[in-house]
N, C-alpha and C positions, 0 to 999 in steps of 0.2 A: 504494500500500500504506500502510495506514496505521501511524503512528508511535506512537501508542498508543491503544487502544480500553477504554474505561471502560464497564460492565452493571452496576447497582446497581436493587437493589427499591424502589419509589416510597414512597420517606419523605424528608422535607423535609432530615432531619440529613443526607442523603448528598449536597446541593447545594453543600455548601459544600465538602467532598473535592473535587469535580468542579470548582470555583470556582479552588482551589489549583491542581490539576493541570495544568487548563489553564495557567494561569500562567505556571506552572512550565516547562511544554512552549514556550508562543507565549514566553518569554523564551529559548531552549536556541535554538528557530527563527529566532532576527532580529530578534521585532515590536521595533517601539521603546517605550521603557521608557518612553513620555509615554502610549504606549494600551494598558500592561498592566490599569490599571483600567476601561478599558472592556470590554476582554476580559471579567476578571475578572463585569465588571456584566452584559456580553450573556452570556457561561455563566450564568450566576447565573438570569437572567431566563426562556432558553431550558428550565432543567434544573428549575426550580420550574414553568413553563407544564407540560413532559410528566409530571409528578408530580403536578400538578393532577388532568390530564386520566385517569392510569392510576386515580386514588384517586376519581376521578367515576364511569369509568365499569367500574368493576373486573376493571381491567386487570392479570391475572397477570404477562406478560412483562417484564423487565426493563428501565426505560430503558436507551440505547445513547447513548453518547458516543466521537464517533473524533476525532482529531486527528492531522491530516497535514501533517507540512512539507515542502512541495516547494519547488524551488528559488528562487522567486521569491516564493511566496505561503507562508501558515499557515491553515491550514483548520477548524475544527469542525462537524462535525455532529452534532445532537442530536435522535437519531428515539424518539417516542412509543410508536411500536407499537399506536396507535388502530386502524387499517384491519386489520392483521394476518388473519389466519384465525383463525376462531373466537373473534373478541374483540369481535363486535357490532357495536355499533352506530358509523355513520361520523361523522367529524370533526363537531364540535356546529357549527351553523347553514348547514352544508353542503346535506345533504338531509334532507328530514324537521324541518327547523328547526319548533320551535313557537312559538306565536304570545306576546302580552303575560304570559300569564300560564302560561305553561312552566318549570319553575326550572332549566330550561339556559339561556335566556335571560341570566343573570346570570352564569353561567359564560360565554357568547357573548362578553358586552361582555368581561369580564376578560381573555377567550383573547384580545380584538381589541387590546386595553391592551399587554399583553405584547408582543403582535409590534410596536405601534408605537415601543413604549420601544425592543426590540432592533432596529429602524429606523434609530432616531435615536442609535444608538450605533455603529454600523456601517454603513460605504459599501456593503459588497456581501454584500448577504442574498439568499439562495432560498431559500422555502417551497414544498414538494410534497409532495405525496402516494403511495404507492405499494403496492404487496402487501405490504412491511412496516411499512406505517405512515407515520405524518407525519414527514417532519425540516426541520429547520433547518439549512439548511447559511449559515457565518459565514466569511467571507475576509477576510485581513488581510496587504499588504506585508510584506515583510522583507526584511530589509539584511544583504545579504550580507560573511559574517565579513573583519573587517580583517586580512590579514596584514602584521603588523611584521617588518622584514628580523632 
């Protein structure tokens, strides 16, 4: 179940709300205070990719951001809503990819940019696909609370 679930309309100012919150949340969870900036940077990176892609391909439904802290891990996912029903066309250079001179193409490389930075900010990334869309699911240790006698 998740611990808190953030839907905001794909506009760039609402990335950074969702930058905080996580934060906020992966510090309440455990993460350690040396990769709250990473966090912050893979939200950041993850929640600007699916605002890209809603304001490309005019995508009504709302980004989704969950964040779950289970015992051992801290979790986010941040799903697009690209696949959805009735919202077109499927993930850019998936199927239907156009060729040099396509202007999703340059959206291609960017969306490819994106996941490597949040790659290389994060040990354990899964990207998928699904009837609601693309997400990013982001995991992160956490240290279980000290109690003091």
């Amino acid at each position: 179940m998740p611990t808190v679930e953030l839907r905001f309309s794909a506009q760039p100012e609402h990335v950074r709300t969702a930058r905080l919150v996580a934060a906020a949340v992966a510090r309440r969870a455990g993460v350690d205070e040396a990769v709250l900036d990473e966090v912050r940077l893979a939200v950041g990176e993850a929640c600007s990719r699916a605002v890209g892609l809603h304001r490309s391909h005019d995508i009504a439904t709302p980004v989704t951001v969950v964040l779950t802290e289970d015992e051992k891990a801290f979790s986010i996912e941040v799903g697009d809503g690209l696949l959805a029903p009735g919202n077109g066309s499927p993930v850019p250079g998936v199927a239907g990819g156009g060729g040099p001179d396509d202007p999703e193409t340059d959206a291609d490389t960017e969306d490819e940019m994106g996941l490597a930075v949040i790659s290389g900010l994060v040990d354990d990334v899964e990207v998928r696909t699904g009837a609601d869309g693309g997400v990013i699911r982001m995991t992160w240790p956490t240290n279980p609370a000290v109690v003091l006698p």
